[in-house]
C-alpha positions as CSV (number, residue, x, y, z in Angstrom):
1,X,100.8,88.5,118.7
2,X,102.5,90.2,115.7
3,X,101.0,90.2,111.6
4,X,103.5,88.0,111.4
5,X,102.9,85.1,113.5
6,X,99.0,85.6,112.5
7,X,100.3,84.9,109.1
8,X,102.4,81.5,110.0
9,X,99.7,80.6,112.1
10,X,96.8,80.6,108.9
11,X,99.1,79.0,107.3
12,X,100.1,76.2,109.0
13,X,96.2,76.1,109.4
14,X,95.5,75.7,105.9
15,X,98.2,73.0,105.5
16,X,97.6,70.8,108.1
17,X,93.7,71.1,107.3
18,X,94.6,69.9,103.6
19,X,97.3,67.2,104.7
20,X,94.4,65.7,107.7
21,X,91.6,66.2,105.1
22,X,93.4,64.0,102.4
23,X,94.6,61.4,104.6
24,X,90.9,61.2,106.2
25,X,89.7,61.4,102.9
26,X,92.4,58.7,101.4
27,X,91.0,56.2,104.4
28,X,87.5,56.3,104.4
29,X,86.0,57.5,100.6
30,X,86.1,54.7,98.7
31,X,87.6,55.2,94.8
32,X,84.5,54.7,93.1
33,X,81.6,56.3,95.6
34,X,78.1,55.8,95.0
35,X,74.9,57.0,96.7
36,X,75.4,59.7,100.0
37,X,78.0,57.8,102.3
38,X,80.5,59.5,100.4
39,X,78.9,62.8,100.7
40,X,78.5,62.1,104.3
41,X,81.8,60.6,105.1
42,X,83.4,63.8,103.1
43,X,81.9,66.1,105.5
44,X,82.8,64.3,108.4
45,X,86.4,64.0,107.3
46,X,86.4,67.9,106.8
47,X,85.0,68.5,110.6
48,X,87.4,66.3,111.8
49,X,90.1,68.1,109.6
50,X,89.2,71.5,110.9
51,X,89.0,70.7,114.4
52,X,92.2,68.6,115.1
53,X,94.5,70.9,112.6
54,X,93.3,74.0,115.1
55,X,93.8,72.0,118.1
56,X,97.7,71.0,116.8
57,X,97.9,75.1,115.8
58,X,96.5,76.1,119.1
59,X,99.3,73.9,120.6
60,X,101.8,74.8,118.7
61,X,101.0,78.5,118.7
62,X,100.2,78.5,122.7
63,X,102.9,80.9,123.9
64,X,102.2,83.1,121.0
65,X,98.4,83.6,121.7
66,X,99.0,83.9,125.5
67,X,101.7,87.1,124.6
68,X,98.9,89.5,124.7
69,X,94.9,88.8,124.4
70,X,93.9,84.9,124.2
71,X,90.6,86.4,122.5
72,X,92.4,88.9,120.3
73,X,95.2,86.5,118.8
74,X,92.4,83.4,118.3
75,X,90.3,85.9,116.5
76,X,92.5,87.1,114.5
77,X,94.0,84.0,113.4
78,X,90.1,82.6,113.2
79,X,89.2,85.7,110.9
80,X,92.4,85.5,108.6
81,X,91.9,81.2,108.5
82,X,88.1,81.4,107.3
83,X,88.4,85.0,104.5
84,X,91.6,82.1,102.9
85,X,89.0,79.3,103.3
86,X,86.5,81.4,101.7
87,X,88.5,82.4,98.8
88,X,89.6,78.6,98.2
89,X,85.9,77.3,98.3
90,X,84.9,80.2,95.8
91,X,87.9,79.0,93.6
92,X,86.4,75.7,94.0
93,X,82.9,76.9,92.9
94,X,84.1,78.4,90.2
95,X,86.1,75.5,89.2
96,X,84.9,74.1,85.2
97,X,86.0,70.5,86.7
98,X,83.8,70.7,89.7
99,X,80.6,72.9,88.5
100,X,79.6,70.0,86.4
101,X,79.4,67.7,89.2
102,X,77.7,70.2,91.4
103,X,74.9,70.9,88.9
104,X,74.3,66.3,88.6
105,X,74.6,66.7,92.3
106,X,72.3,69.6,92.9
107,X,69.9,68.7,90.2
108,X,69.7,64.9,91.3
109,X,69.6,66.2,95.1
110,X,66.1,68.9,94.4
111,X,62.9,68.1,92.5
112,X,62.6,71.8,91.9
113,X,65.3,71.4,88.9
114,X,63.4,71.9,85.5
115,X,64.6,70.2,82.7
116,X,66.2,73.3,81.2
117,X,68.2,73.4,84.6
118,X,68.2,76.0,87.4
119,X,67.5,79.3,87.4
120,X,70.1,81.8,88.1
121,X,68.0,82.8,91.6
122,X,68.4,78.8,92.1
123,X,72.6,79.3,91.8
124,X,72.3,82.1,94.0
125,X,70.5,80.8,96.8
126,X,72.9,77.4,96.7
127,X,76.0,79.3,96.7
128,X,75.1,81.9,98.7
129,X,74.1,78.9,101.1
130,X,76.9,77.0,100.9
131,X,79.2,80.0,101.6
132,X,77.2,81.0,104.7
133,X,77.8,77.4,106.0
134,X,81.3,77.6,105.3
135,X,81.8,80.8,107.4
136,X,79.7,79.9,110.1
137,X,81.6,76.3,110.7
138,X,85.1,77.3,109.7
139,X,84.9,80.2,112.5
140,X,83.3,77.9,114.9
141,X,85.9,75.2,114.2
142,X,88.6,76.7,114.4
143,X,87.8,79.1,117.0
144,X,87.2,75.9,119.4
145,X,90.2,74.1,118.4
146,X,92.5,77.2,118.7
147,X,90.7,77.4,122.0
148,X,91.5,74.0,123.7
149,X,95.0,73.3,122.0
150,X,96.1,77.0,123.5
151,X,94.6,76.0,126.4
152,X,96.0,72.2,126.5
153,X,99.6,74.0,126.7
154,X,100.6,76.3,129.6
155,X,101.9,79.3,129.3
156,X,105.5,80.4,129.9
157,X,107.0,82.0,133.0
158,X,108.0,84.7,130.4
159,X,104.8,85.2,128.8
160,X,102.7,84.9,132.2
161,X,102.5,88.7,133.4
């Protein structure tokens, strides 16, 4: 699999992951949500997301990844999909529209919170955490979706050797 095709794999990734993530997220969040069924619902949307855009991209890219190495090709597409995801959930972090409603969150979610607010340890250990969950589920994910949808389509008679 050519640098290429890695490339217009990730990012057909990323924008089928966005366009499935905001129509889950248009179905089921409601406009005004209270309480954690919101937060809950969110991350279900977003494992739902991840897996059926790899299993589309798996599909789609089947004759592609069965060129060469299966394991190769999904890992690199895998590796490439998660450093962009990592990069957009940093942005996010760093965001000045969504910090304040991660420190209510945060603060409202731990009684260790002082009234002065957390301590820069504290922002460290949440991020830190959230990235590492990030990683570990986006290169699951999409590892076992580009799995299955390659392996939902049969290869060629010109790419079988």
């Amino acid at each position: 699999m050519k640098f290429g095709d890695v490339i217009t794999a990730v990012a057909s990734l990323s924008v089928g992951f966005v366009l499935i993530d905001w129509i889950l997220l248009e179905l089921f969040v409601p406009m005004n949500p209270t309480g954690g069924t919101a937060h809950a619902v969110t991350i279900v949307a977003n494992i739902v997301a991840f897996l059926v855009a790899s299993l589309i991209i798996g599909y789609l890219f089947a004759s592609k990844i069965h060129e060469e190495s299966k394991m190769g090709a999904i890992g690199s597409i895998v590796v490439l999909f998660t450093v962009v995801f990592m990069i957009v959930i940093v942005a996010l972090l760093a965001s000045p529209f969504v910090t304040p409603a991660i420190t209510d969150n945060l603060n409202s979610m731990y009684s260790t919170a002082t009234t002065s607010g957390w301590t820069h340890y504290d922002w460290f250990v949440a991020i830190v955490g959230v990235l590492a969950l990030n990683v570990i589920f986006a290169l699951v994910s999409s590892f076992v979706g580009l799995y299955v949808g390659s392996m939902l389509r049969k290869p060629s008679a010109k790419t079988k050797k």
